[in-house]
Structures are given as C-alpha cells and as structure tokens.
C-alpha positions in Angstrom: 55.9 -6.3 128.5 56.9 -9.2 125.6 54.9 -12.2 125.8 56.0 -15.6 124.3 54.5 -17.2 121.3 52.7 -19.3 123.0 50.8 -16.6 125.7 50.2 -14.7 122.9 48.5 -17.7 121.0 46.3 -18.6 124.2 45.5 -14.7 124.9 44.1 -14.7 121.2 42.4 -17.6 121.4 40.7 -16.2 124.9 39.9 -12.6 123.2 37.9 -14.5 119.7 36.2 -17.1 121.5 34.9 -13.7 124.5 34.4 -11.8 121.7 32.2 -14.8 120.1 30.1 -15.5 123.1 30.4 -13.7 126.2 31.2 -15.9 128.4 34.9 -16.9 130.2 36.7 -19.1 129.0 38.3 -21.7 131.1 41.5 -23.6 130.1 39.7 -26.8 128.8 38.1 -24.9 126.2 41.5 -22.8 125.1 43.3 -26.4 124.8 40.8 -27.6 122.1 40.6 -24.3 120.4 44.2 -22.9 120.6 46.0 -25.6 118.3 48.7 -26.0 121.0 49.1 -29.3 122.0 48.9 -28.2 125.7 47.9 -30.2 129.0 45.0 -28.3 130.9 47.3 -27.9 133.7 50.0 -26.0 131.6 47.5 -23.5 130.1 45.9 -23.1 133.5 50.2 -22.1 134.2 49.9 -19.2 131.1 46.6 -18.0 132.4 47.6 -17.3 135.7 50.7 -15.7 134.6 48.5 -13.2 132.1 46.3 -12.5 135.0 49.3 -11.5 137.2 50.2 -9.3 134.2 46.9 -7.9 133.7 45.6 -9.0 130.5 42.8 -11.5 131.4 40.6 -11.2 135.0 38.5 -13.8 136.6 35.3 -13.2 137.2 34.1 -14.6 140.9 31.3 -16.7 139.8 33.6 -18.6 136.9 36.3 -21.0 136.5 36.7 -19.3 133.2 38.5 -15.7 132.3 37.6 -12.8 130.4 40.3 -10.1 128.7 40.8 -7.0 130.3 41.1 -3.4 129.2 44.7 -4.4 128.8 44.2 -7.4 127.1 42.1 -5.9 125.0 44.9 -3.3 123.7 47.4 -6.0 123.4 44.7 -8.4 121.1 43.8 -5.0 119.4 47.4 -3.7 118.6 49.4 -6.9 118.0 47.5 -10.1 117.1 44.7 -9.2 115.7 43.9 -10.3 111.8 41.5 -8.1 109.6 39.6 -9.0 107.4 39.7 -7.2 103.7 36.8 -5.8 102.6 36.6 -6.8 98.6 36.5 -4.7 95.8 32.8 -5.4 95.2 31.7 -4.8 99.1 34.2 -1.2 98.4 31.9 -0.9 95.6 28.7 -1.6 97.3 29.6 0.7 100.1 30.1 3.5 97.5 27.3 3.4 96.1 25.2 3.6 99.9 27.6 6.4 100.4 26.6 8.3 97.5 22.7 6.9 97.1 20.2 9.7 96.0 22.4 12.2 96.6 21.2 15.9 95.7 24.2 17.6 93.4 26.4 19.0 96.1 25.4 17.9 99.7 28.3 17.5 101.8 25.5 16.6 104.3 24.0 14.4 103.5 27.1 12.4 102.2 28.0 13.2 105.8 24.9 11.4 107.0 25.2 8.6 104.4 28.5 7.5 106.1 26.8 7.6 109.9 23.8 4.9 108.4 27.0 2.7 106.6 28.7 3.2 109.6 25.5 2.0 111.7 24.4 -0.4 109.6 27.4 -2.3 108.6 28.8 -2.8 112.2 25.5 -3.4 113.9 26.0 -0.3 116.4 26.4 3.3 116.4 28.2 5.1 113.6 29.3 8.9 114.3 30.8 11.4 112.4 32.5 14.8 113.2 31.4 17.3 110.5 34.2 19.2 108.9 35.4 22.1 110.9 34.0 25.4 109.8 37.2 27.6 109.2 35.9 30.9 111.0 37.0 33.3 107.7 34.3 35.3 106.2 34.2 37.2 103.3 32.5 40.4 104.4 30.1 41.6 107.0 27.0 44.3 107.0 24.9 46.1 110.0 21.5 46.5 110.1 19.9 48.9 112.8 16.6 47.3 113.9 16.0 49.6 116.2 17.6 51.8 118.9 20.7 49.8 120.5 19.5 46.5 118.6 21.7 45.9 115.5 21.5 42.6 113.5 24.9 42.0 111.8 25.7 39.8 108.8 28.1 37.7 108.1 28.9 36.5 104.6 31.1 33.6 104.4 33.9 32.6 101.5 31.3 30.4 99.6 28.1 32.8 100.0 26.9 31.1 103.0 25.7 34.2 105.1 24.7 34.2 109.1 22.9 36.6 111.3 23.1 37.8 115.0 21.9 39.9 117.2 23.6 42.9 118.7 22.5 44.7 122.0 24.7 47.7 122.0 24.5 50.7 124.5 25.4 53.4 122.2 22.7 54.1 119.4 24.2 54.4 116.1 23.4 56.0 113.3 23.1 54.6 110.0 26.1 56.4 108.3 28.3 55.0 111.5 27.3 51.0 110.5 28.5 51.6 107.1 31.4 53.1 108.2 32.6 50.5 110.7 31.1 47.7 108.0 33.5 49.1 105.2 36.2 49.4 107.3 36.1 46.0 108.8 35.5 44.3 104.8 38.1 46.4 104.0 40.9 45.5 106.3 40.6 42.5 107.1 37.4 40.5 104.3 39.4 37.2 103.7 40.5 36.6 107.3 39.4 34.4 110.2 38.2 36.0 113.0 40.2 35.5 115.9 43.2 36.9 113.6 41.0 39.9 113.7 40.5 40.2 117.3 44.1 40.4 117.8 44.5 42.9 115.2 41.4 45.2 116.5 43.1 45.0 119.7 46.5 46.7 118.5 45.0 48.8 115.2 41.7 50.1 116.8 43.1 52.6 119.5 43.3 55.6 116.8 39.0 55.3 116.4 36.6 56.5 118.5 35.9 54.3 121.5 32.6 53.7 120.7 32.8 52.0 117.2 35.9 50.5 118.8 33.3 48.6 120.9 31.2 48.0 118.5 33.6 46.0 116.1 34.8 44.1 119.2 31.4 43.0 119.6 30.8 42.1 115.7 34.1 39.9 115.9 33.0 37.9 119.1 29.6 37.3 118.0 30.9 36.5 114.3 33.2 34.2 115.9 30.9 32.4 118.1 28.5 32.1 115.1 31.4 30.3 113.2 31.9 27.9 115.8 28.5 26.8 116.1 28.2 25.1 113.3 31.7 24.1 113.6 31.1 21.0 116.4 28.7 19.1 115.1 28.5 15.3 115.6 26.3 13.5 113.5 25.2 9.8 115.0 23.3 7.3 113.6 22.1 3.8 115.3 22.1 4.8 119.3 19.6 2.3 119.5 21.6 -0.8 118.7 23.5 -0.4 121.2 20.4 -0.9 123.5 20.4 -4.3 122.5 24.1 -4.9 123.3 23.6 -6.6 127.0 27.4 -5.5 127.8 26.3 -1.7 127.4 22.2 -1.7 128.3 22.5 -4.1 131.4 22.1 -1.8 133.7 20.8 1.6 134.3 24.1 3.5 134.8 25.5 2.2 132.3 22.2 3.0 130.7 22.7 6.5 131.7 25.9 6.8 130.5 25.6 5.8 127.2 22.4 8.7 126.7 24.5 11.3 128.1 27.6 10.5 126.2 25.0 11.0 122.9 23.0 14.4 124.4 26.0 16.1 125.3 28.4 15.4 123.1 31.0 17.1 124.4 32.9 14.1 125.3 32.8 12.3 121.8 33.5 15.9 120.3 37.1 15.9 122.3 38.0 12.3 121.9 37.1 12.4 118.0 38.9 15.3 118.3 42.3 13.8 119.3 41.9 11.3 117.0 41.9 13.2 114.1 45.5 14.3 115.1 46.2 11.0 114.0 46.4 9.0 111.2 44.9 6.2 110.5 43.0 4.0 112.5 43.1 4.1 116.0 41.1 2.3 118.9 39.8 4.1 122.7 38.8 1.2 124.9 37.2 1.8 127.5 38.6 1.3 131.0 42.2 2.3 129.5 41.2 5.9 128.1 39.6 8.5 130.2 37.9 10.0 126.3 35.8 6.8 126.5 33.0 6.9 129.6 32.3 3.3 130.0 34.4 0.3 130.6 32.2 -2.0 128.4 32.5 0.6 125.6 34.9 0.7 122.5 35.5 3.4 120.1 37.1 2.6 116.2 37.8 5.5 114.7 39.8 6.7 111.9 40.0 10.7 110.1 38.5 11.8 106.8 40.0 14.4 104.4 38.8 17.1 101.8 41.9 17.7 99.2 44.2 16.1 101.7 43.4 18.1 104.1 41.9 16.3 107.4 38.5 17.6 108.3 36.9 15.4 110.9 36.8 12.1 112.1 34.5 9.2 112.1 34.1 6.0 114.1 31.9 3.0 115.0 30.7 3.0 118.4 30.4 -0.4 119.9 31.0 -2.3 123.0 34.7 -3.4 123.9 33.4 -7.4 122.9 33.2 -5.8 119.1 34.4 -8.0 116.5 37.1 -5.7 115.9 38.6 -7.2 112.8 35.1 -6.7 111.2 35.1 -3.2 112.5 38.7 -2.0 111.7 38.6 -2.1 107.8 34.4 -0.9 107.6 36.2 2.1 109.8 38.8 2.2 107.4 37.1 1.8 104.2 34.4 4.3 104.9 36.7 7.0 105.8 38.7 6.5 103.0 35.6 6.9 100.5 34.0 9.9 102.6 37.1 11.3 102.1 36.8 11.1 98.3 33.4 12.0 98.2 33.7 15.3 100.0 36.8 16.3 97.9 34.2 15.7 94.9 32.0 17.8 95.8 34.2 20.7 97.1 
C-alpha cells in the first residue's frame, strides 16, 4: 500500500519520537516535530487514515498512538536512515573482535562477536556457530566388552569423536577391523548421510550382521556431527531484563527464558536468515520465528571463504533504535566473517 510524502513523513516522525521514549504520541507533538507546517486537525486526518491502514494503533488509555507491527516494517524497510559506523569505531570493533585471542580459536572469535554484539547494542547478541559439515576422514571400533563397541570418528581436520555402540551380535576383533577398513575405504572423505544411502544399495552382498553394524556406525556418526553442528552462542540475556517492553510481565518474562533454554526457535529463524543476504529484520507480531510481539530480531549472515556459515543478530525489543542496530549488525558480521576466514 503507497503512502504520500507526507504520511510517510508523520509515520517517521511517530516511529523516532516511540522509539525515543515510549510513550504515544499525539498529533500536537508530530506538528512541532515533523517539519510539516500542518494544523493539528489535519495530522489528526493522516493518523486516522494510518490507523485504518494498520500502521499505528491507539492505545485505550491515550490520546496519543504507537506504530504497530506493520508500522514497524514499513519505518524499518523504507524510511529509515542509518547511521555509518566510522572507520575508527570499524577499527575499534576489530580489535574487541580479535582481543587476546589464542592463535586459531574460531571460538572464541565466535564468542567475541556475541559480547560486541551485546555490548554495543545494549541487549542480547547471538550467534549461530558454523555448521559442522558431517564428513569424516576415517573411523575405528573398539570392543569394550561383549555387545558394547565404542567407535571413533576422525574428522577432515583431526578433530576425533567417540560413541557408544550397544550391538546384539558380539563381534570379534578381526570383524571391527574389517567393517572399519571397509568403511575408510569406500567411502573416508564423505558425509555421512551420502553414506547411508550408499550402505543401503552396496551393503546387500555382506553378511547381515556387519550390515547392521555399519548402519549403526553411520547413524550414530551422524548424530555426533550434528551435535555440535546447532549451537547458538548468546551473550547479554540479562539486558534485556531491564527493557520494561520485554520484562513487564511474567509471560512475557517466560517467553523470553524459553526462547534462550531451548533454542530451537532462534536456531530455525537464524536459520532462514542465513538464506539471505544481507541484513534482514523479524519483528515480532508479523513473523511467527519471533515469539513475542515486543521483540525484534536484526540479523545478518557471516562467511568463511565466501562461503556462508551461520548467522548472527542483536536481540532487542521492537522499540530498538534500529538505525544504531542495523550497521553494528552489519559491521560485525562483515568482520567475523574475515576473521574466521583468517583463521581457517
């Protein structure tokens, strides 16, 4: 839906001066700080119009409105001015993004950005640790005992992971190497989910029961993979505690705590947005990926050798300053990014 210059200019003016203070905003207020040279009784016109519309709601106790969800995603997507962040703040940032780093930590570099993130916007900064690509480069069994195997996995960069088979047949010795060296053999170098499709079609000339027991060493290889794969990393839950929008009750309360225990949720919205590229906004009360309706997610994707990885993102309520928010987003991604491919 197109609105004229001049809704736009009043629906601007509403979002900064919510945004600065919390509270409606009633037409007087938009005539002095708009720059339109409006009567009262004009702007009170515009406002009822972009309530009809659904970009600003008024709240029952108030002469004054307050943007909605939709308001929000117009201010967000088409009037909104950032602010640049200056080669010596870029600089600054670097150097918190890279401060006392051991040689090599993707980690903690990882973590680094999650503080900036926090730190910089005043709220929660999150980010979504590179996917683990499930590929290893070659596996071992160990009999423990009878029917308890351990198997290892050793992935492309060394890295190696252990699990715990239960298996009903007892195997010998000379049948784990076997069923070790074929496995490295055929298929060291590949994911493992390629594998379990080509077990599935290649595996009907052996013997039923080491059939079963590669089956098992793929799941369990692939589950260990995955593991490590979703991992959020959050820093600064707390101050959001002291954003009255998000702590002023207890469900929203609740909410919030569950959204940072479980995860799951922030795992599949930072998820789509790293199908995207650059910045993008969830606010909430638009987007079912966000859980609140006082809550706003900026987020952008990072990349190792041009190859996106993971995403990261402020966590804030929907009253952020967003043009402060966008290019921190921005910014930090962009230097995680080249940070990680360092150390790769």
């Amino acid at each position: 839906m197109q609105l004229d210059n001049r809704a736009q200019t009043l629906l601007k003016a509403l979002v900064e001066r919510y945004i600065a203070d919390g509270q409606p905003v009633g037409s007087r207020a938009l005539s002095k700080i708009s720059g339109l040279e409006l009567s009262p009784a004009t702007i009170r016109n515009v406002m009822a119009d972009l309530e009809e519309m659904g970009f600003v709601a008024s709240p029952h106790t108030s002469a004054g409105r307050v943007p909605t969800p939709r308001g929000y995603r117009v201010f967000v997507d088409t009037l909104l001015t950032i602010e640049s962040i200056d080669a010596i703040d870029e600089a600054t940032l670097e150097r918190k993004l890279q401060s006392r780093l051991p040689v090599n930590s993707p980690q903690k570099i990882i973590s680094n950005a999650a503080q900036v993130l926090s730190s910089l916007s005043q709220f929660a900064g999150v980010v979504m640790t590179p996917r683990r690509e499930s590929i290893f480069k070659q596996i071992e069994f160990l009999r423990l005992s009878e029917k308890r195997i351990l198997l290892v996995i050793v992935g492309p960069g060394g890295d190696v992971q252990n699990r715990l088979l239960m298996t009903e047949v007892d195997y010998t010795p000379s049948q784990l190497v076997q069923a070790a060296n074929y496995i490295n053999q055929h298929y060291g170098g590949l994911g493992f989910d390629e594998v379990r499709q080509r077990l599935q079609s290649e595996l009907r000339q052996l013997r039923d029961d080491m059939t079963n027991l590669m089956q098992a060493a793929v799941e369990a290889g692939s589950d260990a993979m995955a593991e490590d794969a979703d991992n959020v990393v959050i820093s600064g839950e707390r101050n959001l505690l002291s954003v009255a929008d998000l702590s002023s009750n207890m469900t929203s309360l609740r909410k919030l705590f569950e959204m940072f225990e479980q995860k799951t949720g922030l795992m599949q919205l930072l998820d789509v947005s790293s199908k995207a590229s650059g910045v993008q906004i969830f606010i909430g009360g638009e987007s079912q990926l966000v859980p609140m309706d006082d809550m706003s997610i900026v987020t952008a994707p990072y990349e190792v050798n041009g190859k996106i990885v993971g995403t990261l993102g402020v966590i804030g309520p929907t009253r952020m300053a967003y043009e402060r928010v966008i290019p921190i987003v921005d910014i930090t991604a962009k230097l995680l990014s080249s940070a990680l491919s360092g150390n790769h």
